[in-house]
FINULUM-982462 format. One line per field, with one value per residue: residue number from 1; residue in three letters; z, y, x of N, C-alpha, C in turn. Coordinates in pm, 1 decimal. Atoms other than C-alpha are relative to their C-alpha. Example, Ala and Ser with C-alpha at 12.3 -4.5 7.8 and 13.67 -1.06 7.14 Angstrom:
FINULUM-982462
n	(1, 2)
res	(ala, ser)
nZ	(0.0, -6.0)
nY	(-119.0, -119.0)
nX	(89.0, -82.0)
caZ	(780.0, 714.0)
caY	(-450.0, -106.0)
caX	(1230.0, 1367.0)
cZ	(0.0, 73.0)
cY	(120.0, 109.0)
cX	(90.0, -77.0)
***
This chain:
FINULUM-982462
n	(1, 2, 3, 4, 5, 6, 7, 8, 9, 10, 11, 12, 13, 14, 15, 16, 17, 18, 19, 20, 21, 22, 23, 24, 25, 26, 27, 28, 29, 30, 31, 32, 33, 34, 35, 36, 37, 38, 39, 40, 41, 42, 43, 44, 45, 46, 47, 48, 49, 50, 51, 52, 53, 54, 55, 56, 57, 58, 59, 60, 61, 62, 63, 64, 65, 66, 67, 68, 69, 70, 71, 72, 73, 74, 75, 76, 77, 78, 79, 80, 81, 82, 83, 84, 85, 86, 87, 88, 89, 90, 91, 92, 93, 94, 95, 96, 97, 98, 99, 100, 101, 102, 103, 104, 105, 106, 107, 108, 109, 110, 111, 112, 113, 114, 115, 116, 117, 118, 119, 120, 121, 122, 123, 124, 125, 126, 127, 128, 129, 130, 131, 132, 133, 134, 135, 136, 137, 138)
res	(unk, unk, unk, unk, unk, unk, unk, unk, unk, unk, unk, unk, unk, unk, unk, unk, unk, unk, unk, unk, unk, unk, unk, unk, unk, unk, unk, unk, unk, unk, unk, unk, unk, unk, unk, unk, unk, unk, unk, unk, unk, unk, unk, unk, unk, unk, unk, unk, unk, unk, unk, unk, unk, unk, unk, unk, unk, unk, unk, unk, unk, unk, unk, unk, unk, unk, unk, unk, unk, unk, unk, unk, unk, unk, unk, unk, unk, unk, unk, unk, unk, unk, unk, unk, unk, unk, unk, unk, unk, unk, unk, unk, unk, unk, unk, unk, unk, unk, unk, unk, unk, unk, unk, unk, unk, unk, unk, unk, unk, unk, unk, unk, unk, unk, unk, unk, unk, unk, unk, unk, unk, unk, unk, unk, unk, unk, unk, unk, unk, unk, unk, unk, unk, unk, unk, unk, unk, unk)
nZ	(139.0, -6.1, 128.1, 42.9, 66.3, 49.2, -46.3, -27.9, 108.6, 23.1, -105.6, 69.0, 143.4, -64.4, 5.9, 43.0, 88.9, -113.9, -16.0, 91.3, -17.6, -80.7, 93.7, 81.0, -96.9, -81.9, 84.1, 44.4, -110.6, 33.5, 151.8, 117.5, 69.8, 86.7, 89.1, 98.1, 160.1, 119.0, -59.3, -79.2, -115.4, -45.2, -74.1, 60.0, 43.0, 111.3, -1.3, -69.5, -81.9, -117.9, -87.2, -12.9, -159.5, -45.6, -155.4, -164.9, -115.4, -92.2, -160.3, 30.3, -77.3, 136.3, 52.8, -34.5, -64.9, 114.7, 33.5, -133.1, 95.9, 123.4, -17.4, -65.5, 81.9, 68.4, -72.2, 83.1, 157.7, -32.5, -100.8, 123.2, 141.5, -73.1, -20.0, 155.7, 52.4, -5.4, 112.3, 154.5, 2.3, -30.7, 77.3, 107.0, -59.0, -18.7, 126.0, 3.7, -113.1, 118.7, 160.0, 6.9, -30.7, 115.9, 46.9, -84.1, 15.0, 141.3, -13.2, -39.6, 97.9, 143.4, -35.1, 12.7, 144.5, 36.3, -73.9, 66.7, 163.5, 19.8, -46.8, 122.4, 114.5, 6.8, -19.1, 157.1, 11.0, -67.5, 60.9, 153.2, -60.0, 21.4, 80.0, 69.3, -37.8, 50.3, 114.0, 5.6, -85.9, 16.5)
nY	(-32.2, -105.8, 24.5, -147.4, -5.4, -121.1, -132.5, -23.5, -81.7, -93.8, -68.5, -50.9, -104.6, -138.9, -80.1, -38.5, -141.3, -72.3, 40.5, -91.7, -137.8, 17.3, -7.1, -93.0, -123.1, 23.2, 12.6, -107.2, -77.3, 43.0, -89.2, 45.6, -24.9, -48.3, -41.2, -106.6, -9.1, -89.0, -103.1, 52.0, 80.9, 107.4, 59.6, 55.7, -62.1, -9.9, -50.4, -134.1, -105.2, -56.6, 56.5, -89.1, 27.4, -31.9, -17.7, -94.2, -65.7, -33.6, 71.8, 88.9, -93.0, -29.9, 127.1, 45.2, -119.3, -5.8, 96.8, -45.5, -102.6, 49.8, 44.2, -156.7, -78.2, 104.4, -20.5, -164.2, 16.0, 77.4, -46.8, -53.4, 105.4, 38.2, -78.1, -26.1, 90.4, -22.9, -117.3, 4.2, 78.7, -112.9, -109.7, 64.0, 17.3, -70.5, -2.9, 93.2, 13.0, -153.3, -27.9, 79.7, -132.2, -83.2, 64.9, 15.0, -91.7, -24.5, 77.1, -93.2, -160.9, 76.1, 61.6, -121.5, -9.5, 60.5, -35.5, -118.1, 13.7, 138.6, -64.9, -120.6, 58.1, 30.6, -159.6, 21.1, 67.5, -38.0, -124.4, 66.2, 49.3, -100.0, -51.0, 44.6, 40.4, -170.7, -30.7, 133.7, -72.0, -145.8)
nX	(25.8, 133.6, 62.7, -12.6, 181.4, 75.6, -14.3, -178.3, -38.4, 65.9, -64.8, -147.6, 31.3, 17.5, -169.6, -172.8, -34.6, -42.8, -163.8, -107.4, -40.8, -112.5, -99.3, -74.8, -25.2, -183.7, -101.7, -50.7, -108.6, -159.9, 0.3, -13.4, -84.7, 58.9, -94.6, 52.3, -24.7, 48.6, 105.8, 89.6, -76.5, 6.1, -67.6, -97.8, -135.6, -36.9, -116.5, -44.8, 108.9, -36.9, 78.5, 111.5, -13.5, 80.2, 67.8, 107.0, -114.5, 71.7, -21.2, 96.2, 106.8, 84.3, 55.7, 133.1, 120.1, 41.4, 100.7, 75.7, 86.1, 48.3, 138.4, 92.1, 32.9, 144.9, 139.6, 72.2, 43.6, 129.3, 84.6, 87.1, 13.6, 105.8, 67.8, 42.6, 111.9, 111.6, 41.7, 42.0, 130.5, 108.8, 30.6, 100.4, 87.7, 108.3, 67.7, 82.9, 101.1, 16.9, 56.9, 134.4, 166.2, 36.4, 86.9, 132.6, 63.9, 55.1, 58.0, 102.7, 31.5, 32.1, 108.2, 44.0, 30.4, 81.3, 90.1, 40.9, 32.9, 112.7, 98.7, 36.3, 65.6, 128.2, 81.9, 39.0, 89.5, 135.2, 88.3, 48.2, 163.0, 70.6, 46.9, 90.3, 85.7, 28.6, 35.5, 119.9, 118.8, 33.7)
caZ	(11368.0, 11276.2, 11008.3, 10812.6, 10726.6, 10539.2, 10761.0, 10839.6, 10479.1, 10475.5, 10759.0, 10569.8, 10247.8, 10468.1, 10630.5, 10371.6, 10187.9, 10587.6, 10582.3, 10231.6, 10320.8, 10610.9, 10427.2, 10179.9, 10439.9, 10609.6, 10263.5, 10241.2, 10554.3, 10350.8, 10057.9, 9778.4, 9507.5, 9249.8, 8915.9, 8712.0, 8330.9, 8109.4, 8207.4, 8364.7, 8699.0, 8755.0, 8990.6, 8781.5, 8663.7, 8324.0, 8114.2, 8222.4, 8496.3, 8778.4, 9118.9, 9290.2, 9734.4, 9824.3, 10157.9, 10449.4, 10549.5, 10805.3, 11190.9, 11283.9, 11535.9, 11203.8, 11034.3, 11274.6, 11354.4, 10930.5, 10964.1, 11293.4, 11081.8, 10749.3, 10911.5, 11154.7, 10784.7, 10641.5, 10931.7, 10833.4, 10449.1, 10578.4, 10827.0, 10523.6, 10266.0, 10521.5, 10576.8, 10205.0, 10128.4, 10369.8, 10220.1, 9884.5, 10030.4, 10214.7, 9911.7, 9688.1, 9970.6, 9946.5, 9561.4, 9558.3, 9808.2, 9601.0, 9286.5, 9456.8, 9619.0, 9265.7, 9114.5, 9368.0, 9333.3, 8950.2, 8972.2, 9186.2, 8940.7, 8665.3, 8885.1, 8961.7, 8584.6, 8503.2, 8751.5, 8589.6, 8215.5, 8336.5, 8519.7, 8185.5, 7961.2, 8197.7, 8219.0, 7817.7, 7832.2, 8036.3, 7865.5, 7515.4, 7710.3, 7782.4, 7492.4, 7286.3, 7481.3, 7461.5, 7116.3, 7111.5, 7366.3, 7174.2)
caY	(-1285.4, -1007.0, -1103.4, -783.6, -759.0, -532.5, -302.1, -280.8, -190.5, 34.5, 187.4, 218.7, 368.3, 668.6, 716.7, 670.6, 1035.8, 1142.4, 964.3, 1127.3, 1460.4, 1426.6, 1299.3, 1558.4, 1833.0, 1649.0, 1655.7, 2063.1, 2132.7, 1991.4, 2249.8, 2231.2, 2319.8, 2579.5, 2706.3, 3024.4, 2964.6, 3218.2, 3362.7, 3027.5, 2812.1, 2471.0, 2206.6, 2053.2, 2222.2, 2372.0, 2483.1, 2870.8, 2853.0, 2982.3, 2864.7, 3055.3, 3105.7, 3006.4, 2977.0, 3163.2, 3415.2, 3468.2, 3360.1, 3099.9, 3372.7, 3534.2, 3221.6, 3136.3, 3511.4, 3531.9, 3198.7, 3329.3, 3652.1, 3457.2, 3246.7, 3573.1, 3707.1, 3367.0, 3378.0, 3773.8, 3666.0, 3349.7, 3611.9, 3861.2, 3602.2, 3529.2, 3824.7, 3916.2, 3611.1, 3730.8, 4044.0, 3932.9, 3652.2, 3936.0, 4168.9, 3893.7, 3789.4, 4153.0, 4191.0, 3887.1, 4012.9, 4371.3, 4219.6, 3941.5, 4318.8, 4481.0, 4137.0, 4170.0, 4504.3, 4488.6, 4203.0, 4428.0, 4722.6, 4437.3, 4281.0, 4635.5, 4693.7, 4439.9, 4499.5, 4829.9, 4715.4, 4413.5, 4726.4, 4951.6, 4666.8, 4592.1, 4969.3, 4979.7, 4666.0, 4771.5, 5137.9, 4905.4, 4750.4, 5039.8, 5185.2, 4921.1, 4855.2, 5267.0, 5222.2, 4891.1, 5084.4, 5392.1)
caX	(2841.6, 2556.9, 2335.0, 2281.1, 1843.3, 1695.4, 1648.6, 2057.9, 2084.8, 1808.1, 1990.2, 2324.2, 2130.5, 2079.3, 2394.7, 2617.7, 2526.6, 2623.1, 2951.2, 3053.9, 2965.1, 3154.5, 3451.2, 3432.6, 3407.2, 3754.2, 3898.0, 3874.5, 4056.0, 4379.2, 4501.5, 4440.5, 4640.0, 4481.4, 4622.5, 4570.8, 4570.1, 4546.6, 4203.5, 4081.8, 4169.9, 4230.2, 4325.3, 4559.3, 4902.8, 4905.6, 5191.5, 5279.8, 5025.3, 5084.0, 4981.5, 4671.6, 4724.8, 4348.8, 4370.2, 4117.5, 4333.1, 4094.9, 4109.7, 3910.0, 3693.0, 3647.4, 3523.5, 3268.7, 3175.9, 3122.5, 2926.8, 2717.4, 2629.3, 2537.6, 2276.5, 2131.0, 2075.0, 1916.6, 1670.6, 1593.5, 1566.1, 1292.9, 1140.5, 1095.0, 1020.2, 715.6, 606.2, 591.3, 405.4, 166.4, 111.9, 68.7, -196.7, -399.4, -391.1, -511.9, -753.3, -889.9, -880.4, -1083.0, -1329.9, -1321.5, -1422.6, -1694.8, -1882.3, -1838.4, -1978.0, -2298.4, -2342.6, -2365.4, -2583.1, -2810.0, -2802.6, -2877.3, -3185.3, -3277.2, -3278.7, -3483.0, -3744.5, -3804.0, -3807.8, -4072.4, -4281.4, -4253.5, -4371.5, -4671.8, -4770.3, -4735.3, -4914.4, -5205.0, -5223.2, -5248.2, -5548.9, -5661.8, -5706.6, -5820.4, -6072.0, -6190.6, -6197.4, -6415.7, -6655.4, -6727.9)
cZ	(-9.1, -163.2, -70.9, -90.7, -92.7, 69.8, 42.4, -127.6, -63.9, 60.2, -59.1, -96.5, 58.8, 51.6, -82.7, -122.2, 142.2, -73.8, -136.0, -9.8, 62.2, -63.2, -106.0, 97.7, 77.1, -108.0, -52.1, 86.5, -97.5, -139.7, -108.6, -99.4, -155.1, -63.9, -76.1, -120.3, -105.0, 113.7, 87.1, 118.3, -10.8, 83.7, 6.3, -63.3, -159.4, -70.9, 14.6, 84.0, 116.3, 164.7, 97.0, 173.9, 0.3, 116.6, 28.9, 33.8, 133.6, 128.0, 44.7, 130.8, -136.5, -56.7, 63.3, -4.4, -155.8, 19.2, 101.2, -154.2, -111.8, 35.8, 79.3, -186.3, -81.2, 53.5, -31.2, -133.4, 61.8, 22.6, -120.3, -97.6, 67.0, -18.0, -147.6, -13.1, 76.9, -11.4, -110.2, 26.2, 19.9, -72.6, -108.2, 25.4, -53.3, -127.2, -62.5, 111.6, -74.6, -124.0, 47.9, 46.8, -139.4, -99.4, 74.8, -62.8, -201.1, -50.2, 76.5, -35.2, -128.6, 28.1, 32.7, -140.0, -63.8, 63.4, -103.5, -148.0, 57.2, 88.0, -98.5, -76.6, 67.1, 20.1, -175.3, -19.9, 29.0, -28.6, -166.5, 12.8, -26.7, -112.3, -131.2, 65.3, 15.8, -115.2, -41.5, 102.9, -51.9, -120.1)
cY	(75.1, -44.4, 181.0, 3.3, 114.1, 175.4, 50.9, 94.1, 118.0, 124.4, 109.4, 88.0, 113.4, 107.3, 11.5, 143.9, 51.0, -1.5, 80.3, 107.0, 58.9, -6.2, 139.9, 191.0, 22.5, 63.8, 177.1, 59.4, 6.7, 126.1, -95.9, 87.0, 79.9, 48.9, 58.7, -52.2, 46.6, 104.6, -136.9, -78.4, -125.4, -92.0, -55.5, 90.8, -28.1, 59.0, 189.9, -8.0, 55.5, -44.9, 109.3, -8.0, 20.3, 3.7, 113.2, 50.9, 61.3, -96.6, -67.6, 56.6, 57.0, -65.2, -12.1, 144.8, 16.7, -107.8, 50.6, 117.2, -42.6, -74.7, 39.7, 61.2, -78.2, 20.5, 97.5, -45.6, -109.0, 99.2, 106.7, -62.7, -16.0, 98.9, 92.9, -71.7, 11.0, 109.8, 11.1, -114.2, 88.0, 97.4, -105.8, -39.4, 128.3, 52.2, -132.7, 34.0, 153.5, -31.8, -104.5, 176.9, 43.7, -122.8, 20.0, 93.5, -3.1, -77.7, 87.3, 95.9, -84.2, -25.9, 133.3, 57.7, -25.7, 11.9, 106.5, 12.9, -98.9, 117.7, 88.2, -89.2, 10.9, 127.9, 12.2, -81.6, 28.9, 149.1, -39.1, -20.1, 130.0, 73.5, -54.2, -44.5, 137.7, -24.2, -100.5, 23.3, 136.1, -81.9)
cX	(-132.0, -81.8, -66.7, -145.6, -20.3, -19.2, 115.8, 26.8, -67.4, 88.0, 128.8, -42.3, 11.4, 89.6, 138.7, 2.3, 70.3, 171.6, 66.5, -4.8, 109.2, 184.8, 24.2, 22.6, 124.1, 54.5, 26.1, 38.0, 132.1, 34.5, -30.3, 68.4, -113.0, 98.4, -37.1, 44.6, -17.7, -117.3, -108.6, 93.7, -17.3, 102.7, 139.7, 118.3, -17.4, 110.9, -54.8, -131.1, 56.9, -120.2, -74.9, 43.3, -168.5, -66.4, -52.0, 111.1, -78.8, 2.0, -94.2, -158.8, -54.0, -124.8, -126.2, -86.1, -89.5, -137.0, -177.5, -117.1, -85.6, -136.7, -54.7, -74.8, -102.5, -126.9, -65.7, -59.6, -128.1, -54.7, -71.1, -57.9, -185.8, -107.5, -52.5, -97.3, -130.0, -109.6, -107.3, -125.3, -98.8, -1.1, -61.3, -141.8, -112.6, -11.0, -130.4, -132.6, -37.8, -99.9, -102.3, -79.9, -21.1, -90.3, -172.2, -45.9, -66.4, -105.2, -136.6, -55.3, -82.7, -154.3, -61.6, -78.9, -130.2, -134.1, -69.7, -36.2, -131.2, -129.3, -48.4, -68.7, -148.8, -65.1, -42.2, -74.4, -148.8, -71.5, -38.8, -174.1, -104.4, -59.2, -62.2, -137.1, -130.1, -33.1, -84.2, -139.4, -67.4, -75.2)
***
């Protein structure tokens, strides 16, 4: 007799999405039965429908060679998907590295600036001097 713990049923939580994929992957080998109605399809038989042929008429070299190709093309779509995204990182990288030099530089034109207004005041300042002090000497 197996006593069935916690971790048994942890176990089972896991495999039993397996087991019904599985199952439902058996269950579309078997036909199935489709039915035109009007302008829509369904499984079920309506009055005047008419029944739909949806089998793979394709050979089962086909089949895989289709499947082969489809995920050669996923890998391409990742491989570009990648290489985009690293594109668009290293162009944001270097608009972000664009606009910190144009922040510096303007910052340097600003402290530049200022320099030059705080050298004009003390020249104005010191020709004020100057000249009141001319006119308090005469």
């Amino acid at each position: 007799m197996m006593i069935i713990t916690g971790f048994h049923l942890a176990r089972m939580a896991l495999l039993l999405p397996l087991f019904a994929w599985m199952l439902q992957q058996g269950g579309a080998a078997f036909a199935q039965s489709v039915y035109r109605c009007g302008s829509t399809y369904s499984h079920a038989p309506c009055p005047q429908g008419k029944p739909v042929d949806v089998a793979d008429p394709r050979e089962p070299a086909q089949v895989e060679q289709a499947r082969a190709q489809t995920a050669r093309d996923q890998r391409l779509a990742d491989q570009l998907h990648r290489e985009n995204a690293e594109r668009e990182a290293a162009r944001r990288k270097a608009l972000k590295q664009e606009a910190l030099q144009a922040r510096k530089h303007a910052l340097a034109q600003h402290r530049a600036w200022l320099r030059q207004e705080r050298a004009r005041k003390a020249a104005r300042k010191h020709d004020t001097r100057k000249a009141v002090s001319g006119i308090s000497a005469s």
